[in-house]
Legacy VTK file of the C-alpha trace (Angstrom):
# vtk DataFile Version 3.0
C-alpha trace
ASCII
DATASET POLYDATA
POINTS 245 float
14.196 22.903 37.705
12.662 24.107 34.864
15.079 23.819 32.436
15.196 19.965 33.942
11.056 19.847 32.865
12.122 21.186 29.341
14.433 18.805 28.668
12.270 15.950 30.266
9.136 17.584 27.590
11.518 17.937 24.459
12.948 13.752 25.300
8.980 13.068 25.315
7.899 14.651 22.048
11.652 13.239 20.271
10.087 9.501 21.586
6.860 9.979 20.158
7.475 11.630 17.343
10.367 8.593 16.888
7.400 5.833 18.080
5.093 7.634 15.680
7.258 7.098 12.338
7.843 3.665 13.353
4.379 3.044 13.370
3.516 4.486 10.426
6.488 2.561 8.785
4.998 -0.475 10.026
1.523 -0.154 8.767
3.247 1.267 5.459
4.769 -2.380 4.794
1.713 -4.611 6.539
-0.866 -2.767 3.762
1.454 -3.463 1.317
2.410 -7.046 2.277
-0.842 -7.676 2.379
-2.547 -6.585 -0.627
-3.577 -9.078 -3.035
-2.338 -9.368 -6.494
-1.643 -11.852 -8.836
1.706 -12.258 -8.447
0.660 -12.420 -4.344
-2.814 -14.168 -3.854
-2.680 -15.100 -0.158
-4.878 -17.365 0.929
-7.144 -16.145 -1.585
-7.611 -18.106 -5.399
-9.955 -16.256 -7.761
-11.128 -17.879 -10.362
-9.205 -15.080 -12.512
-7.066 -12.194 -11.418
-5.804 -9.937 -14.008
-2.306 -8.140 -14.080
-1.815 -5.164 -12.174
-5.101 -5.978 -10.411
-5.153 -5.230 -6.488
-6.661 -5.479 -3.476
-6.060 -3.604 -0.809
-5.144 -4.258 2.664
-6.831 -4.905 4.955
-9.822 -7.118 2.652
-13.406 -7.244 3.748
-15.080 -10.399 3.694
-14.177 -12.363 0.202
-15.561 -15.979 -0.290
-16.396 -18.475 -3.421
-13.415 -16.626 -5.530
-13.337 -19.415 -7.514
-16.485 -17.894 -8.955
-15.027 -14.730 -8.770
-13.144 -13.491 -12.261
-11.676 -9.852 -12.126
-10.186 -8.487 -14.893
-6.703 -6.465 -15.482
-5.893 -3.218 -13.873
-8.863 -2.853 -11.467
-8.315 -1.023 -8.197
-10.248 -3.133 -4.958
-9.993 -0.830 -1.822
-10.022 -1.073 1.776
-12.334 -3.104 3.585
-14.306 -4.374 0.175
-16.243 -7.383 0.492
-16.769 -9.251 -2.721
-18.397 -12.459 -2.767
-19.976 -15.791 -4.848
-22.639 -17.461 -3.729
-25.042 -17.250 -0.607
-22.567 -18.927 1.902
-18.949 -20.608 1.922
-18.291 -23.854 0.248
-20.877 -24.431 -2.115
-20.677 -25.645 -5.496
-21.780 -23.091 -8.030
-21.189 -24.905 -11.212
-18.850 -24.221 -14.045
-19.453 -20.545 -14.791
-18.543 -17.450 -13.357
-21.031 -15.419 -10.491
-18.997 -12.371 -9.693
-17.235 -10.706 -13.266
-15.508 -7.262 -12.988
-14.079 -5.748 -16.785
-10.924 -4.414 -16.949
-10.048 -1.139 -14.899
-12.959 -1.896 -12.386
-12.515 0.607 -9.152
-14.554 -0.338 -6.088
-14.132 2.120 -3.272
-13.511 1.744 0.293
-15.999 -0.334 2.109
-18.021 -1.460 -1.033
-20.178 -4.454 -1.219
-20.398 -6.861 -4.263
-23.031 -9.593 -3.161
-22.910 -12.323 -6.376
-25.895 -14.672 -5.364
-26.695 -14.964 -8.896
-24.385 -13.706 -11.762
-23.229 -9.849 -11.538
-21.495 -8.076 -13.886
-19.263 -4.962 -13.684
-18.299 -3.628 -16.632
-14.493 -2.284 -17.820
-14.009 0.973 -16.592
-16.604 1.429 -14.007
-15.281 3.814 -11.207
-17.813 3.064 -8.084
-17.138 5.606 -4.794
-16.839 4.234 -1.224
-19.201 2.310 0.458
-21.523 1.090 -2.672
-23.645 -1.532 -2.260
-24.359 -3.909 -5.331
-26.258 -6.627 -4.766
-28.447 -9.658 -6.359
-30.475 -11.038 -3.729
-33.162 -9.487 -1.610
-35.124 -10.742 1.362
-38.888 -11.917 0.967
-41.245 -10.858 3.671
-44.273 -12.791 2.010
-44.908 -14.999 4.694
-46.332 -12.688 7.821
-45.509 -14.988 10.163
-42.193 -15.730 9.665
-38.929 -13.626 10.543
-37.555 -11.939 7.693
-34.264 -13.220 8.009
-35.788 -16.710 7.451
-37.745 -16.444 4.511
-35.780 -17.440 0.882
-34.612 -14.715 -0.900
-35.118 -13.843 -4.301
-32.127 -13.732 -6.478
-32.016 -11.664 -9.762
-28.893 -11.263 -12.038
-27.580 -7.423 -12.132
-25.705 -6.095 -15.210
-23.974 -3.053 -15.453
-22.373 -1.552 -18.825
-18.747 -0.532 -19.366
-17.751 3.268 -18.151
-20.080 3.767 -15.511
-20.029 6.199 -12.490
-21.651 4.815 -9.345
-21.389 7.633 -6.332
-20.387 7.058 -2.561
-23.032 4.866 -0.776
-25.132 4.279 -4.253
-27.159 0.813 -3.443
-27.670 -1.467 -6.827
-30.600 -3.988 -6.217
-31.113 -7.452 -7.709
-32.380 -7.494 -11.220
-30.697 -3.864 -12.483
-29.313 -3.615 -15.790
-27.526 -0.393 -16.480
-26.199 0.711 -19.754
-22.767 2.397 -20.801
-21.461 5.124 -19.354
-24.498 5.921 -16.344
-23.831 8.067 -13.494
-25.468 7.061 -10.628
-25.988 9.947 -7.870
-24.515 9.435 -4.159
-26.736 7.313 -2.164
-29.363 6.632 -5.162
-31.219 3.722 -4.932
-31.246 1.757 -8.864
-33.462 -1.152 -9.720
-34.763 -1.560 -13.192
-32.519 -0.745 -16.621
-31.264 2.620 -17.038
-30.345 3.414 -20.804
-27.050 4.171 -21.967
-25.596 7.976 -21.078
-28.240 8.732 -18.570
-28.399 10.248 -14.657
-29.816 8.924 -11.951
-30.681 10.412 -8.733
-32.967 9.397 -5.749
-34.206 6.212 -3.906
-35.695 5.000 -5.865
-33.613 6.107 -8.626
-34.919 8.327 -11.763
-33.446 10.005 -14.684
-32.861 13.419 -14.041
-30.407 14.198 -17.186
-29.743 12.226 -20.191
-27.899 12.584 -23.403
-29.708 13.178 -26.755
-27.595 12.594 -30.295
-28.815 16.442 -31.541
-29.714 18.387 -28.714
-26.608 16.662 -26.367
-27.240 16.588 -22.485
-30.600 17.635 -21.468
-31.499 19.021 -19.257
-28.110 21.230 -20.302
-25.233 20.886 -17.948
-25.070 23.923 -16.037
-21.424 23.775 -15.225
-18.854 24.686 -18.215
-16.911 21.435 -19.722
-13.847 20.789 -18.422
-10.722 22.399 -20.426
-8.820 19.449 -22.339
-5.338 18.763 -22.107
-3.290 19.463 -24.802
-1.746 17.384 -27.281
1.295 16.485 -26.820
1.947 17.084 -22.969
3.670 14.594 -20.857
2.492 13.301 -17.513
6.310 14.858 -16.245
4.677 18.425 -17.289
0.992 17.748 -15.784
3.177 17.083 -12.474
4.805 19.948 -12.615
2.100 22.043 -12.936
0.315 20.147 -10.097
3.660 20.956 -7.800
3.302 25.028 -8.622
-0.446 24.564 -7.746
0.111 23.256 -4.572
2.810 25.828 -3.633
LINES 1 246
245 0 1 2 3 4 5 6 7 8 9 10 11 12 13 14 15 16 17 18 19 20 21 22 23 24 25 26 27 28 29 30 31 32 33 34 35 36 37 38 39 40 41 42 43 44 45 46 47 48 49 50 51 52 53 54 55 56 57 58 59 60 61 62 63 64 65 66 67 68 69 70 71 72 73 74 75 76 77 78 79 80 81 82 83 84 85 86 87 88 89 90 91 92 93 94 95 96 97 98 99 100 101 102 103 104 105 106 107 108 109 110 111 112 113 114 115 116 117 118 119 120 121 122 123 124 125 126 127 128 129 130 131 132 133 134 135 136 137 138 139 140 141 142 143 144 145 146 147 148 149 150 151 152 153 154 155 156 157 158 159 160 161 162 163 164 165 166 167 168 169 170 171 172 173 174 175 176 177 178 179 180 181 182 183 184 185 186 187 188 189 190 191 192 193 194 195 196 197 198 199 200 201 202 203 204 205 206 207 208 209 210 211 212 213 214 215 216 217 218 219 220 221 222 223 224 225 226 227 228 229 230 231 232 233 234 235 236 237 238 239 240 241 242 243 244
């Protein structure tokens, strides 16, 4: 009898663990059916999408591509809604709403709400769940619900090389420069100068880069050690195998 409940235990875990892969092989070739490139748009038609540019399967809520231009080589992650306009099916003229720059990242469960123009700059890495935004409800009217009232809509701007950190909110009318870090779950409105840090809702400078002096406050972590001329990717994963064993 037992030897019976062993065998009846080991046939279990072989059909799971069998089940299992297949599932996984499944979901495997559904994400990457149903990413969105170029070359594959689905249902959706941007008003420009650049090569090697992808979104990610499963998409969060996307409408008004048309007004939507993304540029080459950006990364779009699960579950990222991007969108033109303040509903489906309007007319928004001739120009672009929503621009991303070449190399754009937008992390798992971002937001990019394009009411009035936004624009990402090339190279901008932003972490999951970011919220960027150009509209923001109006309470002036007391006696009205919230939801009800007409927003007000102000163009956001935000330079090339930029660093926005998981759950970072952007609000209507924010113009950042090159190359600013903005602090996990920081709240920006305002401009923010070129090579500066931001931290804290709402958002303030708390290092910035001067042309003598460099970063200042000083960093207070050493630089990171540059790779050498002349090594190949091949090499760097190599090393990265012998790190992991």
């Amino acid at each position: 009898m037992p030897k019976n409940r062993d065998t009846v235990s080991s046939l279990t875990a072989w059909r799971r663990r069998v089940v299992s892969g297949a599932v996984h092989r499944c979901w495997r070739w559904v994400r990457e059916t149903g990413a969105v490139t170029a070359a594959h748009p689905g249902g959706l038609r941007f008003g420009r999408i650049g090569e090697g540019t992808r979104l990610a399967f499963p998409q969060g809520t996307v409408f008004g591509e048309r007004w939507i231009e993304l540029g080459n080589h950006c990364i779009i992650g699960e579950q990222v809604t991007l969108t033109a306009g303040l509903m489906p099916d309007l007319d928004l003229g001739a120009d672009p709403i929503l621009t991303l720059g070449d190399g754009v990242v937008l992390g798992r469960g971002s937001h990019v709400v394009a009411d009035t123009t936004v624009t990402i700059g090339s190279d901008t890495y932003c972490g999951p769940y970011v919220y960027i935004t150009s509209t923001n409800h109006s309470y002036d009217d007391p006696r009205q619900p919230v939801g009800r009232q007409w927003p007000r809509m102000e163009p956001v701007a935000i330079g090339p090389g930029c660093w926005i950190g998981t759950g970072a909110v952007v609000l209507p009318g924010a113009r950042l420069g090159r190359n600013v870090v903005v602090a996990a779950g920081a709240v920006v409105r305002g401009e923010v100068a070129d090579h500066a840090v931001v931290a804290g809702a709402p958002a303030r400078v708390v290092r910035s880069w001067d042309p003598e002096k460099g970063w200042q406050p000083p960093m207070r972590t050493p630089a990171p050690v540059p790779i050498p001329e002349g090594v190949t990717p091949e090499q760097l994963l190599a090393v990265a195998e012998l790190d992991e064993s």
